[in-house]
C-alpha positions in Angstrom: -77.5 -12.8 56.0 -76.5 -16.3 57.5 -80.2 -16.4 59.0 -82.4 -15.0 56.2 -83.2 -18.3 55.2 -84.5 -19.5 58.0 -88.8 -19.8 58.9 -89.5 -17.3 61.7 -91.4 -18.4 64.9 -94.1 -15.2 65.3 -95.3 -14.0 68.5 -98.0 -11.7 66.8 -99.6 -12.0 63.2 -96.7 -11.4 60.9 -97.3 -9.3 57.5 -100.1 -10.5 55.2 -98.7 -11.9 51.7 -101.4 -11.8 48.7 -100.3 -14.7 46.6 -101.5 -13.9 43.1 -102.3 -16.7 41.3 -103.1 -15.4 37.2 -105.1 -18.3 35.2 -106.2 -18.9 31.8 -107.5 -22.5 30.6 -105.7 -23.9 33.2 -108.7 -25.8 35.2 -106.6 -28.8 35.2 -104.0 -27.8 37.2 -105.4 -24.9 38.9 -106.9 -26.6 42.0 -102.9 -28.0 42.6 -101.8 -24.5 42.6 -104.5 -23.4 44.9 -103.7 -26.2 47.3 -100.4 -25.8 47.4 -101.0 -21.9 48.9 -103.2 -23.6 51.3 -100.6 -25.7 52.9 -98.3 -22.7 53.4 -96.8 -23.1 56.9 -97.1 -18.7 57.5 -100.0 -17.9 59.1 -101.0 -14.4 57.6 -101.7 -14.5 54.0 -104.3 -14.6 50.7 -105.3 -16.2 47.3 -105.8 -13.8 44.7 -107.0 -15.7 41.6 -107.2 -14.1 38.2 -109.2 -15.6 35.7 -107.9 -14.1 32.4 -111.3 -14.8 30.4 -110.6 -18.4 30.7 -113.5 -20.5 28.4 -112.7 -24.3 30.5 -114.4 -25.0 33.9 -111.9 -22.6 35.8 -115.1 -20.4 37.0 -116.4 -23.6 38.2 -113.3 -24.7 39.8 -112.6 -21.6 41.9 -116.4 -21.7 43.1 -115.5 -24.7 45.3 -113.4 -22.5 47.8 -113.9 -19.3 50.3 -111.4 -17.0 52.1 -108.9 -16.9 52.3 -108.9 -17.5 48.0 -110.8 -15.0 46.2 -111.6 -15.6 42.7 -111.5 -12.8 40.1 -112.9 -13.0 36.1 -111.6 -10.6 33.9 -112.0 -10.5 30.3 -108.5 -11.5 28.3 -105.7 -9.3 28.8 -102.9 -11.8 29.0 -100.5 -12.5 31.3 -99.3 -9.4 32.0 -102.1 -7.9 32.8 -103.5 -10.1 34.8 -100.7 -10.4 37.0 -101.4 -5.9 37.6 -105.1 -7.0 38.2 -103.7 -9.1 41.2 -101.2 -6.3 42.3 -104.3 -4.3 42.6 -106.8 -6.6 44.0 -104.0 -7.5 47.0 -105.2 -6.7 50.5 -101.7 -6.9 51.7 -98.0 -4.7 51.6 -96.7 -8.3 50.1 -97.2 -9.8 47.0 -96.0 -13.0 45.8 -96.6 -14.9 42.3 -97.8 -18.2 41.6 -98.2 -19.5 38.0 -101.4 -21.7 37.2 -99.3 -24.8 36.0 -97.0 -24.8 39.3 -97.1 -24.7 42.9 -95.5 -23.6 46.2 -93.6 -26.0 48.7 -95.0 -25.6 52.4 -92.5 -23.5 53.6 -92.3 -20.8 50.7 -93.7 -17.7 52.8 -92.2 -18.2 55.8 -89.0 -18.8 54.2 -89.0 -15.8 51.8 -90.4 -13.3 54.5 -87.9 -14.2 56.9 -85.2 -13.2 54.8 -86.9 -9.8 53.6 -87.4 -9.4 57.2 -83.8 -9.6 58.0 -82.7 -7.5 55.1 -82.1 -3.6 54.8 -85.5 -1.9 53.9 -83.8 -1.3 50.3 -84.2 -5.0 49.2 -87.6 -5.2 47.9 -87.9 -8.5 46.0 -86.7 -12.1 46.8 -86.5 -15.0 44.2 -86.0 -19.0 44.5 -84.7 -21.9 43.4 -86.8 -24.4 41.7 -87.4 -28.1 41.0 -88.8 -28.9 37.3 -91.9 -31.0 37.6 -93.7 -33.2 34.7 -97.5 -32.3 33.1 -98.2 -35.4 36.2 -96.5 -33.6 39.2 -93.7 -35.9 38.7 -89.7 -34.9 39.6 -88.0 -34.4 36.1 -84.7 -36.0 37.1 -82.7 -35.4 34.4 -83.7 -32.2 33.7 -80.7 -29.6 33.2 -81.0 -26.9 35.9 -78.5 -25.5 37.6 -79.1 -24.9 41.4 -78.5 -20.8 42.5 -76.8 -20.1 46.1 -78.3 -17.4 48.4 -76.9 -14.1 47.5 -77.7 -10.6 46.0 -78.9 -10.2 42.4 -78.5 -7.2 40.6 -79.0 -5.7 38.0 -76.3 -7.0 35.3 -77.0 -10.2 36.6 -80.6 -10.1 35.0 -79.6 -8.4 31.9 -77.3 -10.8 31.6 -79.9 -13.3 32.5 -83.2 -14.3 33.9 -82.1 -15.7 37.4 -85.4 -16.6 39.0 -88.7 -17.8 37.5 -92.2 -15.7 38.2 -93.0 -18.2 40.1 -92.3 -18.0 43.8 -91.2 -14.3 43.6 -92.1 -12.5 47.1 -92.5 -8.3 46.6 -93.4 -5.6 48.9 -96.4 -3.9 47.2 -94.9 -0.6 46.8 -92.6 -1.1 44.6 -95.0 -1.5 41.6 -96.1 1.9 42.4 -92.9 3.1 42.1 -91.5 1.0 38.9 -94.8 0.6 37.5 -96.5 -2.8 36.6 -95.8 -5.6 34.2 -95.9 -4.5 30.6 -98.9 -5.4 28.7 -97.2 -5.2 25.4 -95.0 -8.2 26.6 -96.3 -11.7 25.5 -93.7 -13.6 27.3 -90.1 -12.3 29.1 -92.4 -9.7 30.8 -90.8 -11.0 34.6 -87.2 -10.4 33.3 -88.9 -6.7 32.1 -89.8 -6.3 35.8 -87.0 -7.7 37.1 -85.0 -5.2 35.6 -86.6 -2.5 36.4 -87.0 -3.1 39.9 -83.0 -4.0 40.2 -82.3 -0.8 38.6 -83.6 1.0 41.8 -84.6 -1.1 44.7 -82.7 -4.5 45.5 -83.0 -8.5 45.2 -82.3 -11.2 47.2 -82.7 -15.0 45.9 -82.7 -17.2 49.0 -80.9 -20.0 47.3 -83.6 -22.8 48.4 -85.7 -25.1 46.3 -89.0 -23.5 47.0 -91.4 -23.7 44.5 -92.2 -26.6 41.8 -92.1 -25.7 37.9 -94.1 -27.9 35.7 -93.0 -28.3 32.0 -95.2 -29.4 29.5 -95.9 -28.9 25.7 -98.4 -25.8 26.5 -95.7 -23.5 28.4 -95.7 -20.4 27.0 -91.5 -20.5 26.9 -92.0 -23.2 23.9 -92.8 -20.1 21.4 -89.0 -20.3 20.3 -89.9 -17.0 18.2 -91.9 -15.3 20.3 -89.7 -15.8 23.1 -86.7 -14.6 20.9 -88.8 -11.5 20.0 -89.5 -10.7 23.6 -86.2 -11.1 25.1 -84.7 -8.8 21.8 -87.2 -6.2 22.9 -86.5 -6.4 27.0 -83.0 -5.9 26.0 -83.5 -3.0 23.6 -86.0 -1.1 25.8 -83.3 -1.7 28.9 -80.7 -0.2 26.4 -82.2 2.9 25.3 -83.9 3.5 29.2 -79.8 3.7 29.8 -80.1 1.2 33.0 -76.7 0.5 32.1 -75.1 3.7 30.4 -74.7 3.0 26.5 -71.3 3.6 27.2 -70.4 0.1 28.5 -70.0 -0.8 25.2 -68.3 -4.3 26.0 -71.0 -5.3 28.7 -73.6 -5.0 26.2 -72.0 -6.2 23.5 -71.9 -9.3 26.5 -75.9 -9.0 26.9 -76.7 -9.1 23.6 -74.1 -12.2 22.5 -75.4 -14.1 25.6 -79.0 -13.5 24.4 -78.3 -15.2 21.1 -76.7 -17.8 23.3 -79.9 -18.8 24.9 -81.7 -18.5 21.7 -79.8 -21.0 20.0 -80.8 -23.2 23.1 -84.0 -22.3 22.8 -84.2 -24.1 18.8 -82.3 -26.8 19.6 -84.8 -27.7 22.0 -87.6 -27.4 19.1 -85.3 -29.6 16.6 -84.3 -26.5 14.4 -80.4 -27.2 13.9 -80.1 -24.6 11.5 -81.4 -21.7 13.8 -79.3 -22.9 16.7 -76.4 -22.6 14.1 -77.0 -19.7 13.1 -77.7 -18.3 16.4 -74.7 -19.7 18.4 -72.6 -18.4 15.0 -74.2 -14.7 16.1 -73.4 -15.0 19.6 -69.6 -15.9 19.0 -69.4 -12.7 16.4 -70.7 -10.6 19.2 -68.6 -11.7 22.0 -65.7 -14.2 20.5 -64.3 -14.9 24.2 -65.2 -18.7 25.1 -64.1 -17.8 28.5 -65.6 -14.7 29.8 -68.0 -13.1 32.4 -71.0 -14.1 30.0 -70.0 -17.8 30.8 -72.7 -17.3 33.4 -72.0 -20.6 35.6 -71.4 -22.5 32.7 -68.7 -24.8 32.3 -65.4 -23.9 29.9 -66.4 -23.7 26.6 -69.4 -23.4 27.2 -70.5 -23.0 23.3 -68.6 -25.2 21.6 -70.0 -27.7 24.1 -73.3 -26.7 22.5 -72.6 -26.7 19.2 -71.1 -30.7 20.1 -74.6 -31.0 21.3 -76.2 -29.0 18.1 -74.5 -31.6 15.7 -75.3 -34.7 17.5 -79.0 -34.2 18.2 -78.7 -33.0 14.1 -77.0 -36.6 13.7 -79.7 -38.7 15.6 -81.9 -37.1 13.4 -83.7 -35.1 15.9 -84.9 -32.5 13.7 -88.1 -30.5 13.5 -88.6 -28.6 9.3 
């Protein structure tokens, strides 16, 4: 897979891609995103935009361009269901995902298609890397992020962990029909949901490039600490009891679920709540009381009683939300 990477030079029109773009109130970053399909350096693809009963100028926006971006009003569904509205709105056998609030580098097509080109048929969706972006479009420099290298994901990987954002995620068309859409019950985590499911019968590639650009800013929907907590408990439970894993790995799960409290404890830190990441990091150590073990997950030795260091001297400097 040395060459997957690589852009391909096409003699004849390569396969179309229907880049589904899903929007709601986000007129002021929309056109970016837009733009930034646009600019794509593969020569066979669409815009699918799906406006999820937005009530800002969106409407208004979108009427400014023509094919190949097609604009879409729905009434609100959420995110979830707009991103199925796209699926089945796509002209093409390739679909790829673009969140409102982000954008594609240049090369993000011709990259990801090459390397489902040059895999075996039974890879059906390829992830990226990304570079975190301010509310301006500006690099976040010292944002924590820890680059992936090119290789298979599968399934355990993404129960352990999410391993590639929404955005910039390239899939051939068929496979909704076969694993079914994004759940609409979902109100965040529904990717890792999909991820999931697709893992636990096709395959996934994540080319290991910086592809796409992530923007964080106060109105992502991953700043629900709750919500988000909620929704990861339920991906994990409805993956447990569909057996995608058989129950019977009983020290793997236990894994899953200690890692999840994990990332939840990151989660209210980063909202200033000391006392949940406490108790949350305490959870995730009775689960799974190895500090050195396959949940590590890249991590560096120790990984939480580095956080809890970090827990107690954000709680120190005061940095505290009620």
């Amino acid at each position: 897979m040395s060459g997957a990477s690589q852009p391909t030079s096409y003699s004849t029109p390569p396969p179309g891609v229907s880049v589904i773009i899903p929007a709601y109130n986000y007129a002021r970053f929309l056109p970016v995103a837009v733009e930034s399909c646009l600019k794509q350096d593969y020569p066979n693809f669409e815009v699918v935009v799906i406006d999820d009963g937005s009530k800002d100028n969106t409407r208004e926006i979108m009427a400014r361009y023509g094919p190949p971006v097609r604009y879409v009003f729905q009434a609100n569904a959420g995110l979830s269901d707009a991103r199925n509205s796209g699926i089945r709105e796509a002209r093409f056998d390739h679909v790829a995902f673009l969140d409102a609030d982000d954008l594609l580098r240049p090369n993000h097509l011709s990259v990801c298609m090459a390397a489902l080109a040059q895999l075996p048929p039974d890879y059906a969706l390829i992830g990226c890397d990304y570079a975190p972006i301010d509310i301006d479009g500006q690099p976040l420099a010292h944002a924590v992020h820890t680059a992936v290298s090119p290789g298979e994901v599968r399934l355990k990987d993404i129960l352990m962990r999410t391993r590639f954002s929404p955005t910039g995620a390239v899939a051939k068309k068929e496979v909704f029909t076969q694993c079914g859409g994004f759940d609409t019950q979902l109100r965040s985590t529904e990717d890792r949901d999909m991820w999931i499911r697709i893992a636990a019968r096709r395959r996934i590639w994540h080319v290991g490039q910086v592809l796409i650009e992530i923007r964080k800013h106060g109105n992502n929907m991953s700043n629900n600490a709750d919500r988000m907590k909620n929704n990861m408990a339920a991906v994990l439970k409805k993956s447990y009891d569909a057996g995608v894993v058989p129950r019977s790995h009983f020290w793997f799960w236990l894994q899953v679920f200690s890692y999840w409290r994990f990332q939840t404890s990151l989660i209210y830190n980063g909202i200033r709540q000391p006392l949940r990441a406490y108790r949350d990091l305490f959870i995730s150590v009775l689960l799974w009381p190895f500090f050195l073990n396959p949940a590590a997950n890249g991590n560096p030795p120790l990984f939480r009683l580095r956080a809890f260091l970090r827990f107690t001297l954000n709680a120190l400097r005061g940095e505290v939300k009620p």
